[in-house]
C-alpha positions as CSV (number, residue, x, y, z in Angstrom):
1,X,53.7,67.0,117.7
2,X,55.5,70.0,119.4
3,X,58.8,68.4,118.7
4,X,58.1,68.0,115.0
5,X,57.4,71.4,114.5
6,X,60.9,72.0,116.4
7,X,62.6,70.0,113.8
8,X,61.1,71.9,110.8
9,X,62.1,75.4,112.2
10,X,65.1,74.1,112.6
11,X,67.9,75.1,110.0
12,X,68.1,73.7,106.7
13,X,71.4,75.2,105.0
14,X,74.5,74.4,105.9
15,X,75.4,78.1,106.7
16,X,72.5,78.0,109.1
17,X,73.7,75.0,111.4
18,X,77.4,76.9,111.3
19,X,75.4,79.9,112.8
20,X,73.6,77.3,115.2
21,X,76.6,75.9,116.4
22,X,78.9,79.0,116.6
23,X,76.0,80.5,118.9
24,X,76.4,77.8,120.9
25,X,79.7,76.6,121.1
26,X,80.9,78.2,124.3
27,X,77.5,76.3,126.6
28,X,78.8,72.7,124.6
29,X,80.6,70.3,126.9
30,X,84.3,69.4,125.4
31,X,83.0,66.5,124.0
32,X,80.3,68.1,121.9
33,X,83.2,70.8,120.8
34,X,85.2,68.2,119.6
35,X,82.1,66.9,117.1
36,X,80.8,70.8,116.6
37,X,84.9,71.5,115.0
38,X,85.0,67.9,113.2
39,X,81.6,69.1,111.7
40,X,81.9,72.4,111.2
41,X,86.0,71.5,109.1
42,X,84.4,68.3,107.5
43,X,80.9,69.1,105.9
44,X,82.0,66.7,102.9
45,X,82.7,63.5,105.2
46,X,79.6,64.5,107.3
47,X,77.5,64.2,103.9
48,X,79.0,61.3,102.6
49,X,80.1,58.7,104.9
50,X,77.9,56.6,107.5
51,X,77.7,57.4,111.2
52,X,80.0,54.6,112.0
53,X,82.6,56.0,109.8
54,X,82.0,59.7,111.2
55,X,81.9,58.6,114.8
56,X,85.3,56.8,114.1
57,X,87.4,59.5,112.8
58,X,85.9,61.8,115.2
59,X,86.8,60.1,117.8
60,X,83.4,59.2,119.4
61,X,80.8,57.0,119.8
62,X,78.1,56.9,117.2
63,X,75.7,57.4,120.6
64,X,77.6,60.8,120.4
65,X,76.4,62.0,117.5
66,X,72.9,61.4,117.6
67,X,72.7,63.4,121.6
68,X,74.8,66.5,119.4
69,X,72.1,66.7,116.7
70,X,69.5,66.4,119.3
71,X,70.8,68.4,121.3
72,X,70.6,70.8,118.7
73,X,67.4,70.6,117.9
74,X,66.6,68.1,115.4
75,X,65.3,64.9,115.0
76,X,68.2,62.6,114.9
77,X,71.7,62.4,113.5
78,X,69.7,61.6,109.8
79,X,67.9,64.9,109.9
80,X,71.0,66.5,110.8
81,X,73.4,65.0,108.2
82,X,70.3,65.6,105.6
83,X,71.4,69.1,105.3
84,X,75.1,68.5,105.1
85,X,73.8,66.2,101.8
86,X,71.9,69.3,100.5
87,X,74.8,71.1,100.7
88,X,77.2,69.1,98.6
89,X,74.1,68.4,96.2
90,X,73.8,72.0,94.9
91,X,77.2,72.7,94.9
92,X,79.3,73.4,91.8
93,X,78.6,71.0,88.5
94,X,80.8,67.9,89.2
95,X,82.3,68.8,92.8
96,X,80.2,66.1,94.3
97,X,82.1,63.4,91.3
98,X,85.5,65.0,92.5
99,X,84.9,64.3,95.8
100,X,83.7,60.8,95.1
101,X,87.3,60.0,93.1
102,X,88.9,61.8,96.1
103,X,87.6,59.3,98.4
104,X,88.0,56.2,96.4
105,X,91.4,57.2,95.5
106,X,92.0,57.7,99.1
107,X,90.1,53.9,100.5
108,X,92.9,52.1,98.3
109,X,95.9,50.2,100.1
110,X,97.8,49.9,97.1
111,X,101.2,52.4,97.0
112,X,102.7,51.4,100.3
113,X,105.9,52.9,101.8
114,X,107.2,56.3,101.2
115,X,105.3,56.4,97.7
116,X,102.6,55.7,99.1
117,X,102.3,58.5,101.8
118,X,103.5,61.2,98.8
119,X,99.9,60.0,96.7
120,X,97.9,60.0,99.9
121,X,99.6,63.8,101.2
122,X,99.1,64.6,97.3
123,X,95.4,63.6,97.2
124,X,94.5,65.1,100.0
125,X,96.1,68.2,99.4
126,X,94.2,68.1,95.8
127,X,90.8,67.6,98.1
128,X,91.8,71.1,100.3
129,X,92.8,73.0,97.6
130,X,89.3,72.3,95.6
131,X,87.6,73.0,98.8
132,X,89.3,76.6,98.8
133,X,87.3,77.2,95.6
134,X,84.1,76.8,97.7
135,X,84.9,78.5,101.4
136,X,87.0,81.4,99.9
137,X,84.4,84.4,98.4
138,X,85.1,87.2,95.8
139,X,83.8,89.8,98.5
140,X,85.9,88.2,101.1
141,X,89.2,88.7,98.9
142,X,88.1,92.0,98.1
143,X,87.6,93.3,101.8
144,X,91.5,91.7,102.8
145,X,93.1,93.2,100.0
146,X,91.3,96.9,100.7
147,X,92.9,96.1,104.3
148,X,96.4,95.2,103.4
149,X,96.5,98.3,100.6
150,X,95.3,101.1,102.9
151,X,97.2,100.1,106.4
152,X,99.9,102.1,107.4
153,X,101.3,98.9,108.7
154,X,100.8,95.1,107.9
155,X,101.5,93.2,111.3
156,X,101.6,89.2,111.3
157,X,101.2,87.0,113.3
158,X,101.5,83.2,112.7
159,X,103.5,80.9,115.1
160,X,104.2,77.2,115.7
161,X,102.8,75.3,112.1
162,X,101.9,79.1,110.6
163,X,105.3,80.4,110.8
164,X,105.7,79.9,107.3
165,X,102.8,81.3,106.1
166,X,103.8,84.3,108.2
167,X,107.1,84.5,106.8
168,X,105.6,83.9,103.0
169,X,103.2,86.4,103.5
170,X,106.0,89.0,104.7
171,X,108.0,88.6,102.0
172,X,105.3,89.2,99.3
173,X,103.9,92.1,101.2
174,X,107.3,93.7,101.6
175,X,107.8,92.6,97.5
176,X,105.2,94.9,97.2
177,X,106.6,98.1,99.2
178,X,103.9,97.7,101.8
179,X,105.2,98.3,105.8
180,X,105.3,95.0,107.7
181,X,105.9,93.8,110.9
182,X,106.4,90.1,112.0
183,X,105.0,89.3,115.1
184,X,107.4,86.4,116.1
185,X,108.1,85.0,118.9
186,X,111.9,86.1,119.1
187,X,113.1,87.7,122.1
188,X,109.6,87.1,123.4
189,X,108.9,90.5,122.1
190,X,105.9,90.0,120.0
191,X,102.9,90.9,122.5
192,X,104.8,94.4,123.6
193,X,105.4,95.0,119.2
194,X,101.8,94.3,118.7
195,X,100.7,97.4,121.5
196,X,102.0,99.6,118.7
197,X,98.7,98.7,116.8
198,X,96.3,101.4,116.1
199,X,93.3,101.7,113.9
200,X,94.8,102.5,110.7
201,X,96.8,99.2,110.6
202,X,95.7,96.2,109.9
203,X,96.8,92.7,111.9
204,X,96.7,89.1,109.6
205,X,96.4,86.5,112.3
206,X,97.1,83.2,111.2
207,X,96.7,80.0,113.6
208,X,94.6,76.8,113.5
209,X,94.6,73.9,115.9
210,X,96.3,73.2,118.0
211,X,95.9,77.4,117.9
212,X,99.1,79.4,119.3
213,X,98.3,81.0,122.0
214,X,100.0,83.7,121.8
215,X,98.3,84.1,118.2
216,X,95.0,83.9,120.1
217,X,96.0,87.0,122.5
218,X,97.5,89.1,120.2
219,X,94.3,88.9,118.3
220,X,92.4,89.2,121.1
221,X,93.8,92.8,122.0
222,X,94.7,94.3,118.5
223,X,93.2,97.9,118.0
224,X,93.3,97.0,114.3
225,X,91.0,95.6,112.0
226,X,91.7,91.7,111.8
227,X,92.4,89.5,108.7
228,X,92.3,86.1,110.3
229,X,93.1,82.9,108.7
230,X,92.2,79.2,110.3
231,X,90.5,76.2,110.1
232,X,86.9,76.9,110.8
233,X,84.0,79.1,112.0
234,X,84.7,77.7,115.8
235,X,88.7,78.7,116.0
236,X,89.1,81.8,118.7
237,X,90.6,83.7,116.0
238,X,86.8,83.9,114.1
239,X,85.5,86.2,117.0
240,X,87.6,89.3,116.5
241,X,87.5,88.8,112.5
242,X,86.9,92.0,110.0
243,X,87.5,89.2,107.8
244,X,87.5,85.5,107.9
245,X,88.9,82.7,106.0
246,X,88.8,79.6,107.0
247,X,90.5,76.5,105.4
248,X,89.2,73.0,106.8
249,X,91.4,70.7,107.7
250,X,90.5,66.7,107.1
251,X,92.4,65.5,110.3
252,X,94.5,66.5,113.3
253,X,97.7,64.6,112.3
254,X,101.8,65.2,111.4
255,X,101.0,65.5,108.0
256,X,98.4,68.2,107.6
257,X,99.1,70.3,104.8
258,X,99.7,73.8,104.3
259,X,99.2,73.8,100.4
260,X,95.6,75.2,100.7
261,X,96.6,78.0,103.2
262,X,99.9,78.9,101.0
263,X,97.2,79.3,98.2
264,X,95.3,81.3,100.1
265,X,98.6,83.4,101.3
266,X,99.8,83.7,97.8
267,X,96.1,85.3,96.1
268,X,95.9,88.0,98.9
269,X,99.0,89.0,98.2
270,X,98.0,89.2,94.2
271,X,94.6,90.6,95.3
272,X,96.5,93.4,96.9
273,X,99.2,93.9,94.0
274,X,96.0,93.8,92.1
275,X,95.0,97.3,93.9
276,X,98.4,98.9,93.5
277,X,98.7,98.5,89.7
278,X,96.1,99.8,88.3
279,X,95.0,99.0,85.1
280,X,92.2,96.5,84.3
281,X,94.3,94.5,81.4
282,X,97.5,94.6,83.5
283,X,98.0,91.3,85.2
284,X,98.8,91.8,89.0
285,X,102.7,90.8,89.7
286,X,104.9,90.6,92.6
287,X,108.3,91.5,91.6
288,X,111.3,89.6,93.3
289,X,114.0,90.7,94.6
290,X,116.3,90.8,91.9
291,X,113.7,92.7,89.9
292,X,113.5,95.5,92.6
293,X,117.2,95.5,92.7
294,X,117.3,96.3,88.9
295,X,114.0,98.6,88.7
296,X,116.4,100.7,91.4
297,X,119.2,100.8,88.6
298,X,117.3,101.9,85.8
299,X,116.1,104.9,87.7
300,X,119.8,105.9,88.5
301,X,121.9,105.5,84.9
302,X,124.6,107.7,86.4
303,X,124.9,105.7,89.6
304,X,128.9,106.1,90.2
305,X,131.1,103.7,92.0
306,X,134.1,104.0,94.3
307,X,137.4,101.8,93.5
308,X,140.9,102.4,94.5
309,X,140.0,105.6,95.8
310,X,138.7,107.3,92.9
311,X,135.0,107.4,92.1
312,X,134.3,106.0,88.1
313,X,131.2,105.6,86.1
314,X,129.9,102.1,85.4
315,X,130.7,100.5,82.5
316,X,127.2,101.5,80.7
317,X,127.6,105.6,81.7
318,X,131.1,105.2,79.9
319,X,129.7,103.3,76.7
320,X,126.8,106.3,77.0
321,X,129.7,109.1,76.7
């Protein structure tokens, strides 16, 4: 009897085992933190698949899993995988059919070769970026994009497999006249830039397993308010987080994907050009390059131009004349 009444105050949303599992993550041995992050990434293969299957792509024994849900308090793996199911079940109308296609699509053998890994890299990149939809919140976007607008400086930090979204994020920041500073790992320079910090700036640290570790430090000592970006309530980057985003990741292998996180680059930077256009029927643009470039011409008509020695008008002033 007592331990059925331990079961039912145990958590029954999806949010609440996250909680549960974040509060204990640091007391878990490393084999429980390896199923608590395939969990806590993979809520839809948790819901769906059989504890055979799980255990398998976890990288455990199906013994495993039962001890981890026991060990946190409920009945049995069933009672724990329950509320994963309840989860997908009141999601949005026909996500639970998507992810359904998703996975047949992804149990056929057909397509071999090099076509074959482009449909499977395709499908699964078609799974993360749906499952953006449902991690990533309006208030969420909202808070970043306050951040990033009202810093005196934007420092970055993404090393290793986040360099890109580092350097993607830098350009469309810097599109957008804001300061920025890239916290690279060139000239091994990056933990003595990222002292400069103070509390009007704002750091976007980006890293997800295996996590950089410099990443990981600079985060760790940043006087600024952090925008972090990784793969899951459990990543070191979530404890130091103003705001958190999180984009799962279905597998620790070569071909993990960055299309979800480049999503996820590309709206905070339109959430921010959002803020600095105002206007609530303009739609939010970052200008390129070339745009800036000719934005800076049509502000000076009477730019003049030296050649041989002698300044001249361009060719437009003359016609003007």
């Amino acid at each position: 009897m007592p331990e059925s009444k331990t079961a039912k105050a145990m958590p029954r949303s999806y949010e609440g085992v996250v909680n549960l599992i974040t509060r204990g993550y640091a007391t878990l041995s490393p084999g429980s933190q390896q199923i608590a992050r395939f969990f806590t990434q993979n809520p839809n293969v948790i819901a769906l698949e059989s504890i055979n299957a799980i255990a398998e792509k976890c990288g455990v024994h199906p013994s495993s899993l039962v001890r981890f849900a026991q060990g946190l308090g409920y009945a049995g793996f069933k009672d724990l995988q329950a509320v994963f199911q309840t989860r997908l079940a009141t999601a949005a109308p026909g996500f639970r059919e998507r992810i359904s296609a998703l996975e047949e699509e992804l149990s056929r053998k057909g397509g071999q070769g090099n076509m074959g890994h482009l449909r499977d890299l395709v499908v699964r990149d078609i799974a993360s970026l749906q499952g953006l939809l449902d991690t990533v919140t309006e208030e969420a976007l909202a808070a970043a994009a306050k951040l990033l607008t009202a810093a005196d400086t934007v420092y970055i930090a993404g090393q290793l497999r986040s360099e890109p979204l580092a350097g993607l994020l830098r350009y469309l920041l810097t599109m957008l006249h804001r300061r920025v500073v890239l916290l690279d790992p060139a000239g091994g320079l990056a933990p003595e830039m990222a002292q400069t910090m103070t509390s009007r700036d704002v750091l976007v640290a980006i890293a997800f397993r295996h996590y950089a570790k410099e990443v990981v430090a600079i985060s760790d000592a940043a006087q600024a308010p952090v925008i972090a970006i990784t793969d899951g309530p459990l990543s070191p980057l979530a404890k130091n987080a103003r705001v958190l985003f999180t984009v799962p990741e279905d597998e620790y292998s070569f071909s993990r994907s960055l299309a979800a996180p480049m999503c996820l680059v590309q709206c905070l930077a339109t959430a921010t050009a959002a803020l600095l256009q105002p206007g609530k029927d303009r739609v939010p643009r970052i200008p390129s390059v070339t745009e800036i470039a000719r934005d800076r011409k049509a502000r000076l008509p009477r730019t003049e131009r030296q050649s041989g020695g002698k300044w001249k008008l361009h060719s437009t002033d003359q016609r003007n004349r």
